[in-house]
C-alpha positions in Angstrom: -8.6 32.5 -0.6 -7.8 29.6 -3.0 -5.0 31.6 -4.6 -3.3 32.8 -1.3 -3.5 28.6 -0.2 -1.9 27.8 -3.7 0.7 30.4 -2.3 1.4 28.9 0.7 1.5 25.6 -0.7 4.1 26.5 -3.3 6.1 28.4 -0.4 6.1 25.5 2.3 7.2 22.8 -1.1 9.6 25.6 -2.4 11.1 26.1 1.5 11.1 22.1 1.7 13.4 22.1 -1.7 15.8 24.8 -0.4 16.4 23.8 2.7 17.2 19.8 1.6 18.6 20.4 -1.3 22.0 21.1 -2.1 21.9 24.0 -4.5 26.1 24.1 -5.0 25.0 20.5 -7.0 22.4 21.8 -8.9 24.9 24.7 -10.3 27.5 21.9 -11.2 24.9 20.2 -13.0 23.7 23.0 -15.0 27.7 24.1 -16.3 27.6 20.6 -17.2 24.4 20.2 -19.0 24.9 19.3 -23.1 23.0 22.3 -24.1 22.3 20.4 -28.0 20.1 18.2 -26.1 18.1 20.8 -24.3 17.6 23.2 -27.6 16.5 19.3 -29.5 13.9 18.9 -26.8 12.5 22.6 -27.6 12.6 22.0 -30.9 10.5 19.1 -30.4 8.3 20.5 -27.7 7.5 23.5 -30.6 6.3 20.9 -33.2 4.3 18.8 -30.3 2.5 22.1 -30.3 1.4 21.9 -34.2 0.4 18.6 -33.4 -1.7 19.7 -30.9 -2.9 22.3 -32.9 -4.5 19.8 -35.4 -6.4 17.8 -32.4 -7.5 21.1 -31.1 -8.8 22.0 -34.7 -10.2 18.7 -35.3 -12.2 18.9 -32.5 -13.5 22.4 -33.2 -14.6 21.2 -36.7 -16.8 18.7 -35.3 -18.6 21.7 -33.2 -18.8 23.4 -35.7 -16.5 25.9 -35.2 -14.3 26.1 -38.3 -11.4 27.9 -38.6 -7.8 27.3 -39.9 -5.1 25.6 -38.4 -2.6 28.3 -37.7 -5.4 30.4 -36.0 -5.7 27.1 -33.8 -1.8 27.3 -33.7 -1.7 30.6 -33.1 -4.2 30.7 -30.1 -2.8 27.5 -28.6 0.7 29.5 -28.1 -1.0 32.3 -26.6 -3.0 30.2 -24.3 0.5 28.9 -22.9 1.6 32.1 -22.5 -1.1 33.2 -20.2 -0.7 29.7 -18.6 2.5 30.7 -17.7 1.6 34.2 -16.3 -1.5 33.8 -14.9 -1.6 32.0 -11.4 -3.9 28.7 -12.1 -3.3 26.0 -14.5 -6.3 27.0 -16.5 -6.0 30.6 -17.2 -4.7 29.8 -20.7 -7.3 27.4 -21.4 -9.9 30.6 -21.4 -7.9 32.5 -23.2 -7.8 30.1 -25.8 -11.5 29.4 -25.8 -12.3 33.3 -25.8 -10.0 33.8 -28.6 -11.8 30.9 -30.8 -14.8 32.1 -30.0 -13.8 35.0 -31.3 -12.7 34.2 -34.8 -15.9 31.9 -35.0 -17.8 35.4 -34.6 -16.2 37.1 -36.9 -16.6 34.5 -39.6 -20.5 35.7 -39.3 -21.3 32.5 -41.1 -24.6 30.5 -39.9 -24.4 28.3 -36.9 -24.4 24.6 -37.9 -24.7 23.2 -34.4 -26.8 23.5 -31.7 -24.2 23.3 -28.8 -25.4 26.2 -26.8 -26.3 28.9 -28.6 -23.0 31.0 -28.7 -19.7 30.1 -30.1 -18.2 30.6 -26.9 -20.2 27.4 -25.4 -18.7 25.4 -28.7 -15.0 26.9 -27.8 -15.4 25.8 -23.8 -16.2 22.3 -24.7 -13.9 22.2 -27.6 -10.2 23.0 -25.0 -12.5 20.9 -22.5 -12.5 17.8 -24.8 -8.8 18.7 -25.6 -7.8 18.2 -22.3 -9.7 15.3 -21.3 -8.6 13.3 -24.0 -5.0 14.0 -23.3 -5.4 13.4 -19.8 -6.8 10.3 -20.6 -4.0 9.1 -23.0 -1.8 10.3 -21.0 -2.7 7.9 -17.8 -2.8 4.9 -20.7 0.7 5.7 -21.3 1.4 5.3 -17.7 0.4 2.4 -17.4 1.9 1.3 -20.6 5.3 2.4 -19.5 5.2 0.6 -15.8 4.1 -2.9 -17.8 7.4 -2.7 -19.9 9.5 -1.2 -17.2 12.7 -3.1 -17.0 12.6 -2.4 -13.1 10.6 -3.5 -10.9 8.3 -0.4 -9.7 7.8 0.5 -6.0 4.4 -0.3 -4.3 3.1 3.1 -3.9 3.6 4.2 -7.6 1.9 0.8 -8.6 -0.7 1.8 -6.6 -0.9 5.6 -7.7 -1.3 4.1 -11.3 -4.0 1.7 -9.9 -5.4 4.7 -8.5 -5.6 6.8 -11.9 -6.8 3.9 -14.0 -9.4 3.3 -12.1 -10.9 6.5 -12.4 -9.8 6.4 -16.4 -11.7 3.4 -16.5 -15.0 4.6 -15.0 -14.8 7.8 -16.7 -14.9 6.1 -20.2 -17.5 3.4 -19.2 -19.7 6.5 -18.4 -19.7 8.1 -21.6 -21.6 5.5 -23.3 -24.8 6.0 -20.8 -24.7 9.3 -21.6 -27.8 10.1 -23.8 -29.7 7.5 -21.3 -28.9 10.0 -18.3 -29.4 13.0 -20.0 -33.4 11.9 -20.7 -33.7 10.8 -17.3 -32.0 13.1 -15.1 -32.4 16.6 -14.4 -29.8 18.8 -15.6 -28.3 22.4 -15.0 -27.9 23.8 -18.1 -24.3 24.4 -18.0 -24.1 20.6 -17.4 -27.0 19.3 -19.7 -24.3 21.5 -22.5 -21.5 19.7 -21.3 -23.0 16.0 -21.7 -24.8 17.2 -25.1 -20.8 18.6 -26.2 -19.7 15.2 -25.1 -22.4 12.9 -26.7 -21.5 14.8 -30.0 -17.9 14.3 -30.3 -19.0 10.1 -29.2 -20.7 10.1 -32.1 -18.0 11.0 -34.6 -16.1 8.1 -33.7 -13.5 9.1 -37.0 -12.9 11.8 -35.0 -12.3 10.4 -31.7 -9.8 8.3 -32.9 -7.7 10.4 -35.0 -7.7 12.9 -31.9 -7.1 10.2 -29.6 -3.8 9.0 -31.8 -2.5 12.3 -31.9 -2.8 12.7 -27.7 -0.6 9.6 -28.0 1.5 11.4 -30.4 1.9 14.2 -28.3 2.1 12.3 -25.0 5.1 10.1 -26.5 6.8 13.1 -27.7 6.9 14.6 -24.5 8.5 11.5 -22.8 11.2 11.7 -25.5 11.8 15.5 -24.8 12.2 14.8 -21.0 14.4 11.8 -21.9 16.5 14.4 -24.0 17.0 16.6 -20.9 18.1 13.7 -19.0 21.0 12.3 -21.3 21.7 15.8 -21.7 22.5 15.8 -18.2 24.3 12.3 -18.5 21.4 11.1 -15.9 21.2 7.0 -15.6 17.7 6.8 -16.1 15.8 3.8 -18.1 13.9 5.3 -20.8 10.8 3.8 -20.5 11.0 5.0 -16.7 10.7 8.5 -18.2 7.3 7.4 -19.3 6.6 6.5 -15.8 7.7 9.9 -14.5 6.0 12.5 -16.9 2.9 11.6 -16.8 2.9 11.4 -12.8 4.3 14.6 -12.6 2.2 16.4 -14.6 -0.7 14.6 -12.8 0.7 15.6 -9.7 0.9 19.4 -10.6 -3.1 19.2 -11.7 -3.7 19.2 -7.7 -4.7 22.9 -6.4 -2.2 23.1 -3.7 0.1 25.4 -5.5 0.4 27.6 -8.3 1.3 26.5 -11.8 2.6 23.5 -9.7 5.6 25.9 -8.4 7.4 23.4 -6.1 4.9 20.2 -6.4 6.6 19.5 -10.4 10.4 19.5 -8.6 9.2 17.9 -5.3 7.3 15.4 -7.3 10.3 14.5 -9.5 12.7 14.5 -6.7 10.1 11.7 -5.2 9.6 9.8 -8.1 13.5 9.7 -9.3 14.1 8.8 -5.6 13.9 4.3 -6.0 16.5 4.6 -8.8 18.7 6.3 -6.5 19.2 9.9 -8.4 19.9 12.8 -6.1 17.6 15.5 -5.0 20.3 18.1 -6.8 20.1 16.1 -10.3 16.0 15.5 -9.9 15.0 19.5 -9.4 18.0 20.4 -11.9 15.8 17.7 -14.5 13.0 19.6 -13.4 13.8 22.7 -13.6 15.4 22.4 -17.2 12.1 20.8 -18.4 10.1 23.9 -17.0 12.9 25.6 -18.8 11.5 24.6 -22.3 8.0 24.6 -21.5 8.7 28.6 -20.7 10.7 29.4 -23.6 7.9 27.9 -25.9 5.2 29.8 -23.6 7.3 33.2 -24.0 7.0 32.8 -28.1 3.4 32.9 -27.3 4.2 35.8 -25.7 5.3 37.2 -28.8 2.0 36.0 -30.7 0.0 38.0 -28.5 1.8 40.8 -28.7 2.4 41.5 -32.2 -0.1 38.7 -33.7 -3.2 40.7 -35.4 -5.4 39.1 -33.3 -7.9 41.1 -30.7 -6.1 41.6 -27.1 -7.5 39.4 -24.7 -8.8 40.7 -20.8 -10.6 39.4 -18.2 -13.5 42.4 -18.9 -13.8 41.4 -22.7 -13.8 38.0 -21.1 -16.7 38.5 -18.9 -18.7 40.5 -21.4 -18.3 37.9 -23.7 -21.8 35.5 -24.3 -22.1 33.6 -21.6 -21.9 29.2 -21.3 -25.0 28.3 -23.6 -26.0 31.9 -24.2 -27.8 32.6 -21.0 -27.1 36.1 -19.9 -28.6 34.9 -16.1 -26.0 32.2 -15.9 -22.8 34.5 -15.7 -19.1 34.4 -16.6 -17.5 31.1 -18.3 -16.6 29.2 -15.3 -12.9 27.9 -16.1 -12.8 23.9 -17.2 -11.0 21.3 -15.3 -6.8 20.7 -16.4 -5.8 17.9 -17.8 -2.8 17.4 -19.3 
């Protein structure tokens, strides 16, 4: 049923687009798009990847899990891929978990950590903490952007940032009190694993940072890539507005009303690019170029899986697979949460 609603979300936003939006414009802009600019933010897209290859890894080190970083590399691609195919915005995130699993298995060396006890619970928490983390930098650069804005921002964006940092805010004032809750409250075990995952990577506060500085690597890198797009299509937009828009978009697709955020990422944009008085036709052409990269990079991953030498992932090797802390009563690995 939640599938079929993301459906009709994404038809009724995708209907909205059509009918208001003048499509004639959006051809114009595309014949008259500087295609340097859009292959420069690919290229930079592709190394934002490697990047995010390292945080992934660094975080899978301190679980234990090992491994090198082109495996990390390698999975992350292939994760995008099956983000891109699959209907949810989490699909890839399993696949990527499964897959390092997978190689922490075949390593067959002893298990130095006691998240869990299979290296499938380790894998989970490591893309959960991923994607935390970069959802969490990624609302700090949010905010950053609106305080340097040259323009004054509309009320309702103010207050969508108010909205977001607030949660940011209580999330991270949280974490400290976790080993205090986790003595005192009764857990689940799926959740007692997910506050013992998160009270280990607090403690390797090395870590924390170095994966926190390269979220804001990664985060900055994508602001420059959409910014790319933009001059590419001669578009007057203030730079540091761009770091306004990205992360609110990307927020905005993170809501289960559609799928992959088909229609809610051009409807968004087209919203958010609205005060500075850009058209509808230049805001979903913006949009629609930027899912243009994202894809290209996610169809390389495409490649990966297919002729990598890695094991072929389904959703029955999936389910088969150890369960969330080794339980074989607590079922399949439930997806995480997206972040960006």
């Amino acid at each position: 049923m939640k599938k079929y609603g993301r459906l009709l979300g994404s038809s009724i936003l995708v209907g909205l687009l059509i009918w208001r939006v003048d499509w004639r414009q959006v051809a114009s802009a595309f014949v008259q798009l500087d295609v340097t600019y859009w292959l420069l933010a690919l290229g930079l897209y592709l190394l934002t990847q490697g990047v995010s290859a390292v945080r992934w890894q660094m975080l899978g080190l301190v679980l234990g899990l090992g491994g090198r970083w082109r495996d990390y590399l390698a999975y992350y691609f292939v994760g995008m891929f099956f983000n891109l195919v699959l209907p949810t915005s989490v699909g890839g995130d399993v696949v990527r978990a499964w897959y390092l699993a997978q190689q922490r298995r075949a390593a067959d060396v002893n298990w130095p950590v006691n998240i869990g006890r299979s290296p499938l619970s380790a894998a989970f928490l490591s893309v959960l903490a991923d994607r935390v983390n970069g959802l969490a930098v990624l609302i700090a650069v949010a905010w950053g952007a609106a305080l340097c804005c040259p323009m004054p921002l509309p009320g309702w964006i103010i207050a969508f940032l108010a909205a977001m940092g607030t949660a940011c805010l209580l999330g991270l004032a949280v974490l400290p009190l976790l080993p205090w809750l986790r003595q005192w409250l009764p857990l689940s075990p799926r959740l007692a694993l997910l506050w013992d995952g998160a009270a280990l990577c607090l403690r390797e506060r090395r870590c924390l940072l170095g994966v926190t500085l390269l979220s804001l690597v990664v985060q900055l890198a994508n602001i420059v890539l959409a910014w790319l797009v933009g001059e590419g299509l001669g578009l007057p937009i203030p730079p540091l507005y761009y770091g306004v828009l990205i992360p609110l978009v990307s927020i905005l697709t993170l809501l289960p009303i559609s799928l992959n955020g088909m229609g809610l990422r051009e409807a968004g944009t087209v919203l958010l690019l609205a005060p500075l008085h850009i058209s509808s036709a230049s805001a979903v052409t913006l949009s629609l170029l930027l899912f243009a990269v994202y894809a290209a990079a996610s169809l390389m991953g495409g490649m990966v899986y297919l002729f990598g030498r890695s094991p072929r992932f389904s959703m029955e090797a999936s389910g088969n697979a150890d369960p969330v802390g080794g339980d074989p009563d607590q079922g399949r690995m439930r997806k995480p949460s997206a972040a960006a």
